[in-house]
C-alpha positions as CSV (number, residue, x, y, z in Angstrom):
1,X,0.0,0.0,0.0
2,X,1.3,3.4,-1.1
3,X,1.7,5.9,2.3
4,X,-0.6,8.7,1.8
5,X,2.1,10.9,2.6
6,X,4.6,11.3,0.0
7,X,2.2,12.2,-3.0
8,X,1.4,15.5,-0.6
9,X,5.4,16.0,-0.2
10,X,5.6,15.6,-3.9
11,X,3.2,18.6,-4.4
12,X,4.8,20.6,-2.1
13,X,8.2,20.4,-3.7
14,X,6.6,21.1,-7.1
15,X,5.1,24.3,-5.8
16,X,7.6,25.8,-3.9
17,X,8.7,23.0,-1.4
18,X,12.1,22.4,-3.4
19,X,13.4,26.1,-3.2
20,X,12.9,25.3,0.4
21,X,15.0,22.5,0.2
22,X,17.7,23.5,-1.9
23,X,17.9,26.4,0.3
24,X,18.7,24.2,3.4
25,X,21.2,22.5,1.8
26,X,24.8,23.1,2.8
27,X,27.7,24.8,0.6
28,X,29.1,21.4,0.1
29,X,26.2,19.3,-0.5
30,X,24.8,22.1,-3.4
31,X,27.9,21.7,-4.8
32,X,27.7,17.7,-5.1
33,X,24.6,17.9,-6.1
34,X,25.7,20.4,-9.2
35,X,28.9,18.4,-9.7
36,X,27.3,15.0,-10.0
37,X,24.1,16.2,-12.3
38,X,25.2,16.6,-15.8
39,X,25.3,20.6,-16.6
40,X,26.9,21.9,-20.0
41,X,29.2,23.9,-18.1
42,X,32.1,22.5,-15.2
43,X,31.8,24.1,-11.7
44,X,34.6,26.2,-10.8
45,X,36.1,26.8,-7.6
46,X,38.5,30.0,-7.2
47,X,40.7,30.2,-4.0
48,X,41.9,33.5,-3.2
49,X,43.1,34.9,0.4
50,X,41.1,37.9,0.1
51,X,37.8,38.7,-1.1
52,X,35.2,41.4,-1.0
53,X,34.2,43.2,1.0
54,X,38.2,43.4,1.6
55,X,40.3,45.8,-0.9
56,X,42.7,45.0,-2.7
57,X,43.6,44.0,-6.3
58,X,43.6,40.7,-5.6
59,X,40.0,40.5,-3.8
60,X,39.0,42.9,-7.0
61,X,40.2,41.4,-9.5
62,X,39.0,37.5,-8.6
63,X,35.6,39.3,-7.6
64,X,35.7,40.1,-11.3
65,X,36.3,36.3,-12.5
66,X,34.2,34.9,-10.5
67,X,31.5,37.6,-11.5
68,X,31.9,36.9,-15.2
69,X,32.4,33.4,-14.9
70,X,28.7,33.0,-13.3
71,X,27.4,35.5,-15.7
72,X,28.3,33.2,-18.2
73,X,26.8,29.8,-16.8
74,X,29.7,28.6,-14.9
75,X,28.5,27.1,-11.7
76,X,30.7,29.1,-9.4
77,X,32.0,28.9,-5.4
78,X,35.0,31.4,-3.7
79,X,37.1,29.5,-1.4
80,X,38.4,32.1,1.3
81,X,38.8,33.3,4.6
82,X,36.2,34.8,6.6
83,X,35.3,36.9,8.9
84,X,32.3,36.6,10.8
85,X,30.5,39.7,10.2
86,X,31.7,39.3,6.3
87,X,28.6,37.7,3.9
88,X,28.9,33.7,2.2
89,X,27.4,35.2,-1.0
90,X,28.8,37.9,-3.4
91,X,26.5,39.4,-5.9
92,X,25.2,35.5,-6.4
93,X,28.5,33.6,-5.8
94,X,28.5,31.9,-3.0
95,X,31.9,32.2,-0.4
96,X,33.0,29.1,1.3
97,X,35.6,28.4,3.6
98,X,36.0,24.1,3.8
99,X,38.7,22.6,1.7
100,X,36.0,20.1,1.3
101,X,34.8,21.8,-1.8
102,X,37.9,20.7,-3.6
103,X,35.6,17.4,-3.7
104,X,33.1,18.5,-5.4
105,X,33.8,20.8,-8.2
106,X,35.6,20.0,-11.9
107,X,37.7,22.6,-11.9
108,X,40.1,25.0,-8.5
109,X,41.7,28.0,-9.6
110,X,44.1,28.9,-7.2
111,X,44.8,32.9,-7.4
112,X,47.8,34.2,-6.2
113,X,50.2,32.4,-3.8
114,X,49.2,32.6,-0.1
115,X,49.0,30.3,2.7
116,X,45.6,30.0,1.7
117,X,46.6,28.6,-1.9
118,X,49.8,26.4,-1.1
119,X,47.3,24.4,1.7
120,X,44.8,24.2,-1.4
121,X,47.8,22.8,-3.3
122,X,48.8,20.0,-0.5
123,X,45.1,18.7,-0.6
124,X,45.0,18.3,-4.3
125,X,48.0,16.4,-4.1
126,X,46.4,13.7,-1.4
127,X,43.0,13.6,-3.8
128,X,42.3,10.5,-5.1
129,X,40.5,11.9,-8.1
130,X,41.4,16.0,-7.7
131,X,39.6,18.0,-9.7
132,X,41.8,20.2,-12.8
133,X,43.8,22.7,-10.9
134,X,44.4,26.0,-12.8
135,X,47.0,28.2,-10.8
136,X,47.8,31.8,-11.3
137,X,51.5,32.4,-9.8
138,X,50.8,36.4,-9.6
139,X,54.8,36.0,-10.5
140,X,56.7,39.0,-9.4
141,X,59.0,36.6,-7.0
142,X,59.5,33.1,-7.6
143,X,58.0,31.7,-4.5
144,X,55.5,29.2,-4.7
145,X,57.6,27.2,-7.7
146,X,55.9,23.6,-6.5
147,X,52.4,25.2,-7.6
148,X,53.6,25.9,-11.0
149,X,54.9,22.8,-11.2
150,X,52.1,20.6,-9.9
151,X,49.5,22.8,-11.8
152,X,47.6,21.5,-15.0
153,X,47.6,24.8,-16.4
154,X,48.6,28.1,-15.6
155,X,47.3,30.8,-15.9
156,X,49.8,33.6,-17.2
157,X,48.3,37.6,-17.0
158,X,51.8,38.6,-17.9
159,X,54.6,37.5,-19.4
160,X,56.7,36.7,-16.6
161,X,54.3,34.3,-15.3
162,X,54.8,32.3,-18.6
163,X,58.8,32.7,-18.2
164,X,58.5,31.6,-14.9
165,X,56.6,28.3,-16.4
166,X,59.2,27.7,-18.8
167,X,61.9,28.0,-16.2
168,X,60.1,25.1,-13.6
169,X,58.6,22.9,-16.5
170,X,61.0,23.2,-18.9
171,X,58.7,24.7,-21.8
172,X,55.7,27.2,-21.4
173,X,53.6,24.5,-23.0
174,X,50.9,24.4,-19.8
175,X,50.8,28.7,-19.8
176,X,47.8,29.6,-20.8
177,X,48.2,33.7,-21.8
178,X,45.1,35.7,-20.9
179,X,45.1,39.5,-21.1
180,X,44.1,41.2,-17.4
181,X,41.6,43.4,-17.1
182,X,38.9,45.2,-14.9
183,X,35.1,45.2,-16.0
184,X,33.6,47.9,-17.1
185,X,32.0,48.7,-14.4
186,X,35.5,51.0,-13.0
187,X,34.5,52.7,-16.0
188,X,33.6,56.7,-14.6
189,X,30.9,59.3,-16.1
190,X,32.4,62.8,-17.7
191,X,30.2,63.9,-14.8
192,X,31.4,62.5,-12.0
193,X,34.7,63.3,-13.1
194,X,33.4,66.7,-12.9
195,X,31.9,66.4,-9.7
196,X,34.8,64.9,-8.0
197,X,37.0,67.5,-9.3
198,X,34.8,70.3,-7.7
199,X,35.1,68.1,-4.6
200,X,38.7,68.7,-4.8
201,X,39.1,72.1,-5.8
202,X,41.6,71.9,-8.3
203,X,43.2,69.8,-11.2
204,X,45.0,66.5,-9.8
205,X,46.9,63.5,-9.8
206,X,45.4,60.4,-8.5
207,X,47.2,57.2,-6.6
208,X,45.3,54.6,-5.7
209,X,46.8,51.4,-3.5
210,X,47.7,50.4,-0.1
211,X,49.5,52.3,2.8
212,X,52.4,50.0,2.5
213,X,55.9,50.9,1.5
214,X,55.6,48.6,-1.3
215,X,53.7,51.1,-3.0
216,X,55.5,53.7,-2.9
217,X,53.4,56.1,-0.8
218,X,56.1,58.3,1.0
219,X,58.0,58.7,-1.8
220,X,55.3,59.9,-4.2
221,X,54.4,61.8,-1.6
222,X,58.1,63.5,-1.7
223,X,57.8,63.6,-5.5
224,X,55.0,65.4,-5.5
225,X,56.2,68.2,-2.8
226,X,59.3,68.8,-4.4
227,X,56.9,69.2,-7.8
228,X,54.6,72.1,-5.7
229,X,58.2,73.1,-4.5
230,X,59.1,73.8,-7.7
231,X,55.8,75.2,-9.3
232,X,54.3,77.0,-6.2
233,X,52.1,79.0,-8.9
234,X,50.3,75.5,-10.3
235,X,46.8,74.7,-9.2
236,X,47.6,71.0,-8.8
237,X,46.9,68.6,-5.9
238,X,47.5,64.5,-5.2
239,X,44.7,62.8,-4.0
240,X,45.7,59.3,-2.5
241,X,43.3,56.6,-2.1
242,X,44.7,53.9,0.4
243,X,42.6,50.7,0.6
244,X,44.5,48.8,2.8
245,X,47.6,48.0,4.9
246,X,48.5,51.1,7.5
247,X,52.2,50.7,7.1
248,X,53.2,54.0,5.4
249,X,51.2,57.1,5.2
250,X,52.1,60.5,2.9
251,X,53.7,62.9,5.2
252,X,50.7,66.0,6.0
253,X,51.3,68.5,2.9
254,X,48.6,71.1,2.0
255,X,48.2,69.8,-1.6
256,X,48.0,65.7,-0.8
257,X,44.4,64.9,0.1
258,X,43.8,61.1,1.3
259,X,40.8,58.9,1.3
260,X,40.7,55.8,3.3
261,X,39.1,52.5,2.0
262,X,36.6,54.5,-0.3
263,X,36.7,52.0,-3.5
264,X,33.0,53.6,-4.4
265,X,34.4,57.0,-5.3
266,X,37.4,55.7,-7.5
267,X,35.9,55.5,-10.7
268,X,34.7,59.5,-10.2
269,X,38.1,59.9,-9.0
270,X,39.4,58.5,-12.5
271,X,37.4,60.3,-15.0
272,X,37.9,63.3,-13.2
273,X,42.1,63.0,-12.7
274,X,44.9,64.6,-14.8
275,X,46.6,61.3,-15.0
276,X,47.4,59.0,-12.0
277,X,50.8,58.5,-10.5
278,X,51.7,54.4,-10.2
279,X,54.3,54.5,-7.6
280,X,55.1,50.5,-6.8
281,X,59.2,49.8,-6.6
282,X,60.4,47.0,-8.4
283,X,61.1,43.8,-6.4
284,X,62.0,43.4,-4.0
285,X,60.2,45.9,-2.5
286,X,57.1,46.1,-4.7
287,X,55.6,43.3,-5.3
288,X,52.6,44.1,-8.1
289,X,52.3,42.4,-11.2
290,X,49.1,43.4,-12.9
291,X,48.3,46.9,-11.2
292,X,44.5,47.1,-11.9
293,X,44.9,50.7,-11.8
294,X,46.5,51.4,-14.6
295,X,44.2,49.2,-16.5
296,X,41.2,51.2,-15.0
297,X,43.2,54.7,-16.1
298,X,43.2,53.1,-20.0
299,X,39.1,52.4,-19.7
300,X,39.3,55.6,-18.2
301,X,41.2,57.7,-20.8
302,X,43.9,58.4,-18.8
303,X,47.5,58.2,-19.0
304,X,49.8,57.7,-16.0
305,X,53.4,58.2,-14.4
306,X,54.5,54.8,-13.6
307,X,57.9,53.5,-11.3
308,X,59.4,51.1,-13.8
309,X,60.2,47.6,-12.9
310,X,56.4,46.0,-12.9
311,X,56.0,43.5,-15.0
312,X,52.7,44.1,-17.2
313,X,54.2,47.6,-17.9
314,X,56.7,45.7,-20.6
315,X,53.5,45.8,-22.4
316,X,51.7,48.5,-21.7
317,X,54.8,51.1,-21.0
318,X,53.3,52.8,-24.7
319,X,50.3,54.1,-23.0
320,X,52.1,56.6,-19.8
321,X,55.5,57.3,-19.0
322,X,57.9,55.3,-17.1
323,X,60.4,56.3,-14.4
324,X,63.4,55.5,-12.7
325,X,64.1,58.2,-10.4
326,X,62.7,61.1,-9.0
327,X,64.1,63.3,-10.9
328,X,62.9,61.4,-13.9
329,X,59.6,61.6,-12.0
330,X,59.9,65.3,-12.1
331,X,60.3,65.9,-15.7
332,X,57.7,64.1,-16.9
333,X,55.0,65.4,-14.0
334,X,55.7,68.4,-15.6
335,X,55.8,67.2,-18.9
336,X,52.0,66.1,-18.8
337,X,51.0,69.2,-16.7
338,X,52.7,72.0,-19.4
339,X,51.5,69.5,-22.5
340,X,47.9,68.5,-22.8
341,X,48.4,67.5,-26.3
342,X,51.0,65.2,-25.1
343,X,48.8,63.8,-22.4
344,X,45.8,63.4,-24.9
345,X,47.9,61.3,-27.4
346,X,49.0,59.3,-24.6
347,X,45.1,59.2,-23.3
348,X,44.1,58.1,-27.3
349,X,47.1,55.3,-26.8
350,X,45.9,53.9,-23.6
351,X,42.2,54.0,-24.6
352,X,42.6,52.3,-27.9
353,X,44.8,49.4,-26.2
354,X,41.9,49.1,-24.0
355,X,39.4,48.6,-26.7
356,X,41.4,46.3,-28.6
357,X,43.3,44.0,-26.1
358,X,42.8,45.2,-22.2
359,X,39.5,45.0,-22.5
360,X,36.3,42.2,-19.9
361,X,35.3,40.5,-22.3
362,X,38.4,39.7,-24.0
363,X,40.1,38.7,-20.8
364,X,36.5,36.4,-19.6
365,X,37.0,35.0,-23.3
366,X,40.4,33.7,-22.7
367,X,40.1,32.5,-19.4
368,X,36.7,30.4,-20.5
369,X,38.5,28.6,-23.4
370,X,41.7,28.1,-20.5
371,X,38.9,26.3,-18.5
372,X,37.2,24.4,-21.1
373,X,40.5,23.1,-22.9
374,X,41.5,22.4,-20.0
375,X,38.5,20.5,-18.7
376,X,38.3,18.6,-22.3
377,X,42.4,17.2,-22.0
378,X,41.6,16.5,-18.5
379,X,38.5,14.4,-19.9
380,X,40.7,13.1,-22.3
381,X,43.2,11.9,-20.3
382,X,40.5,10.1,-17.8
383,X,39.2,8.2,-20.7
């Protein structure tokens, strides 16, 4: 005899009963549950050490991935730390914090090397059947050499990340090149450039970063006095947004105005700038290798000052000025000041490099055939 029961459950499932459920589930049993039902698209796991709300490129720019990747039917989880006031779900993608999730998913994408992402890398390595592990050394130092190594694939933003492939594998063969960028939502009006500027009071140079000596804050900061030093007469401020860190503040000047952990305003703060100053020493004391900013000042329009020694700069040097010293710094602060028809050609070069390389959807194109090659040799090789 059939139990009464169970046609009533039935119902209630088929009417709103099994959003209920679903809802109840745990991170890790959604993700079995998605991993084990055939989908057209692999689930894709992204382990990064910081993640919004935190600042920081790296938070940023996975946010980013992991953003286009579920925009485009990629069933998608963030493995990182939390804090208990931060929230388990970003704009739809869900945080997580067990290394049990490298259970259930097809593919981990380990960004950056961190404590975080080397314990990721151990676990794989004791999986019975790990899923296809992509790895993005964020190579400005060679540390974390066992992850390139052990990686399927890697994911190279820059050229020195496929160099540093080449070096541990003995060819580049598993570098798979994908050009960084930012979305366009970093992308500021004419208008709120306008407004910021009013805010401000005068023309300006923008910094964006962390209050850390590796990027350079106290000595833009002397840069930039010695500039008003030397041109008392110009209308000309530096505006310094610091996200994170408070190692190394600007000392007080009259002309440096600072924001603190305001990521909303930067985009205003952009389209409104004269160009922005990129500060970061070369390694060892710097230690960026695809500064998001100056992406965001080419969607932007704007050119920039930049400390040589970063790596993405190789290839986008064309579209600012690069520096060695401060006197060097100097010059060519004044340079863009004195010559707006030098700064717009520079603007025009930046701008069209973002339209036809540096650009979301190029980048989220790349990084989707990365996956899916990946996930079909992987296949292949299971087979």
């Amino acid at each position: 005899m059939v139990s009464p029961v169970r046609p009533r459950q039935t119902a209630r499932l088929g009417s709103g009963g099994l959003r209920r459920w679903w809802g109840n589930r745990s991170s890790a049993a959604k993700m079995w549950i998605q991993h084990h039902v055939p989908h057209r698209q692999p689930s894709v796991l992204i382990a990064v050490h910081d993640y919004p709300p935190r600042i920081g490129g790296c938070p940023a720019h996975a946010h980013a991935i992991a953003s286009g990747l579920h925009d485009r039917g990629y069933r998608v989880a963030v493995l990182s730390d939390r804090a208990g006031s931060e929230p388990f779900a970003v704009n739809g993608v869900r945080v997580v914090t067990s290394l049990s999730m490298l259970h259930h998913c097809d593919v981990v994408f380990t960004y950056s090397v961190s404590t975080l992402t080397e314990r990721v890398g151990r676990t794989l390595s004791v999986i019975r059947r790990p899923p296809i592990w992509l790895h993005y050394p964020c190579a400005v130092t060679y540390a974390g050499l066992d992850m390139v190594a052990r990686a399927d694939r890697v994911i190279a933003f820059n050229p020195q990340d496929a160099a540093i492939t080449k070096a541990v594998c003995g060819s580049a063969a598993k570098a798979c090149p994908v050009t960084p960028a930012v979305p366009d939502s970093r992308r500021g009006t004419i208008a709120d450039g306008l407004a910021f500027r009013t805010r401000v009071g005068s023309d300006y140079i923008l910094w964006v970063g962390a209050w850390k000596p590796a990027k350079g804050v106290r000595n833009l900061a002397h840069r930039f006095a010695r500039l008003r030093l030397d041109h008392p007469e110009w209308p000309i401020k530096l505006v310094m947004f610091g996200g994170y860190g408070q190692e190394e503040f600007p000392e007080p000047h009259p002309e440096i105005v600072t924001f603190d952990a305001n990521v909303a305003d930067i985009p205003a703060a952009l389209a409104g700038c004269l160009f922005v100053a990129f500060n970061s020493p070369a390694h060892p004391v710097g230690y960026d290798a695809n500064p998001l900013i100056l992406l965001e000042a080419m969607m932007n329009r704007k050119t920039f000052v930049a400390q040589a020694g970063t790596p993405l700069l190789d290839e986008i040097g064309h579209a600012g000025l690069l520096v060695d010293s401060d006197e060097q710094w100097l010059a060519a602060a004044e340079s863009l000041y004195r010559n707006p028809d030098r700064r717009a050609a520079l603007e025009r070069a930046g701008e069209q490099a973002w339209h036809e390389r540096y650009n979301y959807d190029r980048m989220m194109a790349e990084l989707t055939d990365a996956i899916d090659a990946a996930v079909r040799a992987g296949a292949g090789a299971a087979s």
